[in-house]
N, C-alpha and C positions, 0 to 999 in steps of 0.2 A: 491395566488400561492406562493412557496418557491422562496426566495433569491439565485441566482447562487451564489456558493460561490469560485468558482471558474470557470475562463473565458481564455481560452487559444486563439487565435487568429494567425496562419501563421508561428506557433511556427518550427523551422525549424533548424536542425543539420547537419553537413555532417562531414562526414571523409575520407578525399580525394575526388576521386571520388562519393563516395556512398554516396546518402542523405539515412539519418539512420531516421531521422523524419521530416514529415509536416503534421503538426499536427492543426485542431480546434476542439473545446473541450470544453464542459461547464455542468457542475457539480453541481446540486441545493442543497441546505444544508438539514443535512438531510440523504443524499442519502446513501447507501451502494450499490457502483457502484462496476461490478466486468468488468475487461478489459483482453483482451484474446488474443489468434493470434499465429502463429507458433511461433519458433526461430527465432530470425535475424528480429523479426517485428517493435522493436524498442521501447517494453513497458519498458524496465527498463532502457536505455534511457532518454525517457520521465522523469520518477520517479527521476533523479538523475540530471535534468536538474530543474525540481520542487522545488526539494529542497535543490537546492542550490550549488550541488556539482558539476554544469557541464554549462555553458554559452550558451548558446543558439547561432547561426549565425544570427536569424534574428525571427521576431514574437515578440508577449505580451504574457505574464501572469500575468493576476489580479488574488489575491486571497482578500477576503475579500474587494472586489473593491478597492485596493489597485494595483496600477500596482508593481510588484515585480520583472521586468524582469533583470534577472544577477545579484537579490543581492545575499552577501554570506549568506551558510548555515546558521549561527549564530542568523542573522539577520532575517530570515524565520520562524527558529524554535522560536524565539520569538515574530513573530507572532502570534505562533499557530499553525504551519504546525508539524508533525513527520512522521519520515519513520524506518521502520522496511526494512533489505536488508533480500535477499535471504538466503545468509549465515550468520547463528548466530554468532553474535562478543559482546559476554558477556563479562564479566571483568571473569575471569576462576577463578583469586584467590581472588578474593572477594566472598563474600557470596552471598546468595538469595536475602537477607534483603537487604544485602550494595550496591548492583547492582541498585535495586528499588531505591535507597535512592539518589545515587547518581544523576543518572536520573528525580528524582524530586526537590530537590537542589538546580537544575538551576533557577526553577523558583520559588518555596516555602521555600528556604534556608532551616538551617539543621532541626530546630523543624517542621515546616509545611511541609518538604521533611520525615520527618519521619512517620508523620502522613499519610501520601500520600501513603508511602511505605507499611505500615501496611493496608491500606486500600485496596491496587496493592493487596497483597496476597491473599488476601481472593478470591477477585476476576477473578485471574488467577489459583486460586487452589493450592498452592504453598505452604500456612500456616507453612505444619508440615515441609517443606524443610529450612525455611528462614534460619537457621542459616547453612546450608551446603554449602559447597565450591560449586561455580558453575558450576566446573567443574566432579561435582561427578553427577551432572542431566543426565537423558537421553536428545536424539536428540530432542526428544519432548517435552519435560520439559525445553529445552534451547530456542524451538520456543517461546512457550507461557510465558517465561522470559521476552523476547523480545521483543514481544508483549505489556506485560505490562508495561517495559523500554519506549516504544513506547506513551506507552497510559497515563503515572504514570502523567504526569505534565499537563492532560486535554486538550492537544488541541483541536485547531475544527474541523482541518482534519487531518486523519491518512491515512500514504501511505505503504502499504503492500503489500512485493515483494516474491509470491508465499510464503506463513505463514503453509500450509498443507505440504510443500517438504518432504520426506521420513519418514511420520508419517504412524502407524498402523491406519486401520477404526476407532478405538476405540477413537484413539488421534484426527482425521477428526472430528470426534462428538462431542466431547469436543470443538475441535475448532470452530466448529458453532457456538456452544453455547457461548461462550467468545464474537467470535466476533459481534453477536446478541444485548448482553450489551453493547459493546461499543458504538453499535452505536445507541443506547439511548442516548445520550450524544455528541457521535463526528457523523462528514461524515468522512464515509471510502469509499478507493478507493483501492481495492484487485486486485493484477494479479497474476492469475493461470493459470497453465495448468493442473489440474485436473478435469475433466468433473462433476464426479460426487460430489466434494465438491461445482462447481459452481450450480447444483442444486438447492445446499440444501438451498445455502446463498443469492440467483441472484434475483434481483428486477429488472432491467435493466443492461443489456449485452453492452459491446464497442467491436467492434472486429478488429483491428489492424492489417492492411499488407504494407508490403513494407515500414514502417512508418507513415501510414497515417492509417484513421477509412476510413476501407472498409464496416461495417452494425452496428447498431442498435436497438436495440427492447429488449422485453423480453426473458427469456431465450427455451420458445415455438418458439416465432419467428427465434431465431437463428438458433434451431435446426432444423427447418425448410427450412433454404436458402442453398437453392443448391450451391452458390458460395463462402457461408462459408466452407461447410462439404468440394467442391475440394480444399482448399485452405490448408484445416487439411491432405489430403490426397496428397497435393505433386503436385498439378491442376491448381492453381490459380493463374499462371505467366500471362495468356492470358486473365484475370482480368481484366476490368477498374477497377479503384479505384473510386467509387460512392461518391460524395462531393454533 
């Protein structure tokens, strides 16, 4: 059976009054997990509690059976963890190349970060852009940048905060396919609110309310639970949260 390779345990946030998460949570390596749930449910959050940018009140996270709870970023990402956010934050006047380069660097300094970077391209489709400013890409060409920023220094798990957000179908398809490869290689852990990119890419669904996992299964199951679908629908206050 797979190694969890990530173990979350009573992991738990608030702000103010509001607990924004409580959270358990376990991730076998491997996996291409896709985590879902209205606004306000607490997934990027979590994501940013993960790695690194945010303390947790209370709860573990082992990753790599390593308890990692409240270290900084730094020290994550050199474990192995990376996260792509929502909004792309590319280097705009650096190039395609230098963006990759940089991002791999950190861990293969600058000959083996170049190599790395050369290799990122190909991979994310990118090739004939490398030498353009990055700020000459489309919105979708700065997703799958980012992505491979994300990807370029090989961790084991990769954390992806909605990577389809205002892409054409076309750009969707592409992205499947990108993120398919990676995860030959790393566990990713995708949050979307696009129904039909979770389709195309869904091995196993989390479905996240109120801050906690209220179901999962695969992505037939989900579609299937009536206290998911009222929950998309604006329904799901009168919820238990199922633990």
């Amino acid at each position: 059976m797979p190694e969890p390779i990530l173990e979350v345990s009573g992991l738990t946030k608030q702000f103010g009054g509001l607990r924004a998460v409580h959270l358990d949570l376990t991730i076998d390596a491997g996996e291409l997990r896709c985590l879902i749930g209205p606004n306000g449910a607490g997934k990027s959050t979590f994501f940013r509690i993960l790695s690194g940018g945010m303390r947790p009140d209370a709860g573990t996270v082992r990753f790599r059976g390593r308890d990692i709870t409240g270290w900084d970023a730094f020290r994550v990402a050199r474990l192995g963890m990376s996260i792509k956010f929502q909004v792309p934050s590319v280097l705009e006047e650096l190039s395609v190349f230098e963006n990759l380069h940089v991002a791999a660097e950190f861990r293969f300094g600058n000959r083996g970060g170049r190599r790395r970077a050369a290799e990122m391209l190909e991979v994310i489709g990118l090739t004939e852009r490398a030498d353009h400013p990055a700020t000459w890409l489309s919105h979708g060409e700065k997703q799958w940048l980012e992505v491979g920023m994300a990807s370029v220094g090989e961790p084991t798990l990769v954390l992806l905060d909605e990577p389809t957000a205002g892409m054409t179908v076309e750009e969707v398809k592409k992205t499947v396919r990108l993120l398919r490869r990676l995860n030959e290689t790393a566990t990713v852990i995708v949050v979307e609110h696009d129904m039909n990119f979770i389709r195309m890419i869904a091995r196993r669904v989390t479905v996240m309310h109120q801050g906690e996992v209220f179901a999962e299964g695969s992505m037939e199951e989900i579609e299937r639970n009536e206290g998911v679908r009222d929950i998309y629908l604006g329904k799901g206050a009168h919820y238990a949260v199922r633990r």
